[in-house]
Wavefront OBJ file of the C-alpha trace (Angstrom):
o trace
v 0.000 0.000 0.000
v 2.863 2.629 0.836
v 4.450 1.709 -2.831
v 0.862 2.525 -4.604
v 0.527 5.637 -2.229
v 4.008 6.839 -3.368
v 3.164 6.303 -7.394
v 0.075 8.217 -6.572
v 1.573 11.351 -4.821
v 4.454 11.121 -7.890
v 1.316 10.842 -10.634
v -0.563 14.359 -8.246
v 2.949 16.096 -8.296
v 3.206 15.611 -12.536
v -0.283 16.402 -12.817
v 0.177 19.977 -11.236
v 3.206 20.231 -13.061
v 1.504 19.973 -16.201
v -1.846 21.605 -15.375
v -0.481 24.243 -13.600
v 1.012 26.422 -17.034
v -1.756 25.455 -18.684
v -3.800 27.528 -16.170
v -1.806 30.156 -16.404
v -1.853 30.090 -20.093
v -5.619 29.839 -19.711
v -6.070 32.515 -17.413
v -4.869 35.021 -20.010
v -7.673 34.559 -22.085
v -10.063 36.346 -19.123
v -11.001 38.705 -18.021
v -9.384 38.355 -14.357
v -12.415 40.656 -12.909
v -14.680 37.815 -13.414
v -12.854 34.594 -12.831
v -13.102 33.984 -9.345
v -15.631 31.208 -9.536
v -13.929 30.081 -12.849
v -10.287 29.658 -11.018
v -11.752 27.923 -7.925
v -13.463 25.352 -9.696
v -10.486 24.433 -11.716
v -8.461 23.954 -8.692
v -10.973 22.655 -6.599
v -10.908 19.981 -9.004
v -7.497 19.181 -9.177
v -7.321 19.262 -5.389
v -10.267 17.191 -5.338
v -8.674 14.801 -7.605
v -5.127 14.713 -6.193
v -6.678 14.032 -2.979
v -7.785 11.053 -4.119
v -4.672 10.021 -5.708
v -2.825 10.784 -2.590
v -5.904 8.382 -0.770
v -5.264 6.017 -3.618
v -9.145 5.426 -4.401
v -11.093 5.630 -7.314
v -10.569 7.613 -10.098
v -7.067 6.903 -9.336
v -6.768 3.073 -8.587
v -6.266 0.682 -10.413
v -9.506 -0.738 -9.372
v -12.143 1.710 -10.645
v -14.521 0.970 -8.166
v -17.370 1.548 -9.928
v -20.970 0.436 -8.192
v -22.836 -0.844 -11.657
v -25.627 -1.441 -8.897
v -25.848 2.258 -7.402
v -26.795 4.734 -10.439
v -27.592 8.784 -10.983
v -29.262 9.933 -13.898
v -29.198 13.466 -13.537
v -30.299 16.887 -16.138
v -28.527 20.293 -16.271
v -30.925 23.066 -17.755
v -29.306 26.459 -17.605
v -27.459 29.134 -19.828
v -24.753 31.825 -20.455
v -25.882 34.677 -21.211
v -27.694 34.444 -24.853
v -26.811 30.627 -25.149
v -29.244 27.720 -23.786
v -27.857 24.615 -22.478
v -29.443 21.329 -21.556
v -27.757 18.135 -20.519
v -28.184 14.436 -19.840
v -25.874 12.722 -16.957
v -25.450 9.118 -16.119
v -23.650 8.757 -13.270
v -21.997 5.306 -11.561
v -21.007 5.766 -8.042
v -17.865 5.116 -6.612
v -17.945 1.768 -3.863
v -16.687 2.964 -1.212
v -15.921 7.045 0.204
v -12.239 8.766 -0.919
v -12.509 9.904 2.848
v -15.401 9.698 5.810
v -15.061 10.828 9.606
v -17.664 11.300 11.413
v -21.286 12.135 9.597
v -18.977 13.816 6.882
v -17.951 11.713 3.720
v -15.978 12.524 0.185
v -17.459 10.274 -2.429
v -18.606 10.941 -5.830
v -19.291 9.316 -9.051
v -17.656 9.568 -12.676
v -20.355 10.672 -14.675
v -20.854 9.934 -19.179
v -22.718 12.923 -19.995
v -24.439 14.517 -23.341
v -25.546 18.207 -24.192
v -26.815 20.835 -26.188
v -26.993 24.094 -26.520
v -28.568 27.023 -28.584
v -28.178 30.619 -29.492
v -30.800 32.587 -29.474
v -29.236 35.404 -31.616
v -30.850 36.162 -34.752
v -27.680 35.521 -36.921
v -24.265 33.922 -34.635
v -21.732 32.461 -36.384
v -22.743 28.721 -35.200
v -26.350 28.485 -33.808
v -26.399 25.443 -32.484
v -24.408 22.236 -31.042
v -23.313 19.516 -29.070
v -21.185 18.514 -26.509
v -20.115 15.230 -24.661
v -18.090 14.392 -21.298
v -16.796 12.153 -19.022
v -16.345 13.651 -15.330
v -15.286 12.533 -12.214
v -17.299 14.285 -9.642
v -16.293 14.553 -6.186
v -19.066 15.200 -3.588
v -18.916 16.270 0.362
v -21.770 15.075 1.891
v -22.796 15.679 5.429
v -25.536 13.327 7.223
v -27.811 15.669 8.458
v -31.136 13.013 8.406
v -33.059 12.016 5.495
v -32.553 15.491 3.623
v -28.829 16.275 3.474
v -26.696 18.799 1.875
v -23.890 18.394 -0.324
v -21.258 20.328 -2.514
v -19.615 19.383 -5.350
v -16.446 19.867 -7.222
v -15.236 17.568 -10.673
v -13.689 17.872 -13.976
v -12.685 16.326 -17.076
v -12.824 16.093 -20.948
v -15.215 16.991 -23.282
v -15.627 16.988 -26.911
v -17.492 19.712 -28.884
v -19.535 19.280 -32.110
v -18.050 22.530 -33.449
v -15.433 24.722 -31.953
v -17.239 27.738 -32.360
v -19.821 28.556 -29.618
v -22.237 31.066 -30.524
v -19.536 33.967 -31.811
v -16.669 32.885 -29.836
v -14.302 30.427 -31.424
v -12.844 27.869 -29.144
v -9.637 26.880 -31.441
v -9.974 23.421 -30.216
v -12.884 21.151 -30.013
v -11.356 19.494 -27.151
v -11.824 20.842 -24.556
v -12.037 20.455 -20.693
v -15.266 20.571 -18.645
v -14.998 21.503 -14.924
v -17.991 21.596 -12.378
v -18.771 23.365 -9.466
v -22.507 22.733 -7.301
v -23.978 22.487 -4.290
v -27.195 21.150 -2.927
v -29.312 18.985 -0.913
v -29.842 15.322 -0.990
v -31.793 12.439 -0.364
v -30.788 8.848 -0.848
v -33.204 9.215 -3.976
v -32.794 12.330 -4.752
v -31.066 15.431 -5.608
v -31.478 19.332 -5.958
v -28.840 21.819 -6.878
v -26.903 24.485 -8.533
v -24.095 23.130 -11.073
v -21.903 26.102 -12.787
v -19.998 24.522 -15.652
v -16.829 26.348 -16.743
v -15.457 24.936 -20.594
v -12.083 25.850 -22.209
v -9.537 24.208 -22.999
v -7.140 24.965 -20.340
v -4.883 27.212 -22.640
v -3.875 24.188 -25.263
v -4.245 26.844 -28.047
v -5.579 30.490 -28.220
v -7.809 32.180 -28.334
v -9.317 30.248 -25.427
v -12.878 32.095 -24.703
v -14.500 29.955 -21.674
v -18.278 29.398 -21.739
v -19.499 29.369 -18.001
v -23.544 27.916 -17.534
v -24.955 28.162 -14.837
v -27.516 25.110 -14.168
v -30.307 23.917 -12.394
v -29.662 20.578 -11.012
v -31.996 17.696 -10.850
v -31.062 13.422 -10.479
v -32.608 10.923 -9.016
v -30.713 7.643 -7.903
v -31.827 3.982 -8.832
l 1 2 3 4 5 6 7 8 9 10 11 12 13 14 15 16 17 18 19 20 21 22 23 24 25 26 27 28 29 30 31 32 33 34 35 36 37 38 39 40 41 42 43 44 45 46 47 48 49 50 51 52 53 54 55 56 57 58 59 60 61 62 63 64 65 66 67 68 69 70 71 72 73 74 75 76 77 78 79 80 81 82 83 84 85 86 87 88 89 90 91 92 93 94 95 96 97 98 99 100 101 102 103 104 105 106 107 108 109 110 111 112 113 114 115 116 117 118 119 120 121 122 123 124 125 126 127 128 129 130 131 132 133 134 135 136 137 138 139 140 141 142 143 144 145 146 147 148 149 150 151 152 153 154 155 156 157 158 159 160 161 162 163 164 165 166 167 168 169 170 171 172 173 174 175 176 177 178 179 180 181 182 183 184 185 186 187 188 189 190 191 192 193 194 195 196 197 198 199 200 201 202 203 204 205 206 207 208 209 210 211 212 213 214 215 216 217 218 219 220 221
């Protein structure tokens, strides 16, 4: 166990390594008045997901850890500004809790996800279009009773239909998909706010970010 923690701290120290002049490459591209929220969901997730490297638990193991049995299809219905966005989640959890003390636990899910989204401009250069994910989402959770709150924090790839987004062009249709919510809970259910931040982390410019702002809805089966 102390060799897999060590390749795990060594894999968290090269991911920050790498990630870390991408963000700074990204962060040129804002407007640094308004990225707050953008900045501390990016490194929320990394955190969130070096932690679990460091823990050596799923996404990071070599067992996934994956609980086929224990499932979250969740919807994201929001927008930026003049653009529309809808999404489709589907959501396995992980087995067993990254971390848990007390009637706080870190768990999450990775979640396969499909969206859309629309202009409603008169005349953009791309009206319409697509875009597909695959997340790891890390959630706190705190046992309250049978309604319990929760925030969440996650990140990872996603592929766009067309790299232009409205009038902004992306350069890259890769691009990388990082989530920030919060919410209550039931062991059924769940209710939320989900802000989803896309760019594509400075890889090429110009790197305009798209940030929606959802409503969150799942249900567990």
């Amino acid at each position: 166990m102390l060799v897999f923690k060590s390749r795990y701290r060594a894999f968290f120290l090269v991911l920050l390594s790498t990630l870390l002049p991408l963000h700074v490459n990204n962060a040129q591209a804002f407007d640094t008045s308004n990225d707050f929220l953008m900045n501390a969901t990016i490194w929320g997730a990394v955190g969130s997901l070096g932690f679990a490297c460091y823990q050596g638990k799923p996404p990071c193991s070599l067992d996934p850890g994956i609980d086929i049995h224990r499932l979250t299809l969740s919807t994201d219905i929001g927008s930026d500004n003049t653009v529309g966005f809808q999404r489709v989640s589907l959501g396995a959890n992980w087995q067993t809790p990254i971390y848990q003390m007390g009637n706080y636990q870190l768990t999450g899910r990775m979640e396969l996800n499909a969206g859309t989204w629309r202009s409603s401009l008169t005349a953009p250069l791309n009206k319409s279009g697509h875009i597909f994910g695959l997340n790891p989402v890390f959630q706190s959770r705190y046992h309250l009773g049978k309604i319990n709150p929760y925030f969440e924090l996650g990140g990872g790839p996603n592929w766009l239909s067309n790299a232009t987004i409205e009038n902004e062009f992306k350069s890259t249709q890769f691009q990388f998909g990082s989530i920030f919510g919060f919410g209550v809970q039931t062991t059924e259910f769940e209710v939320g706010y989900r802000y989803l931040h896309i760019s594509n982390a400075g890889i090429e410019l110009p790197n305009p970010g798209t940030d929606f702002h959802n409503l969150h809805l799942a249900i567990t089966f």
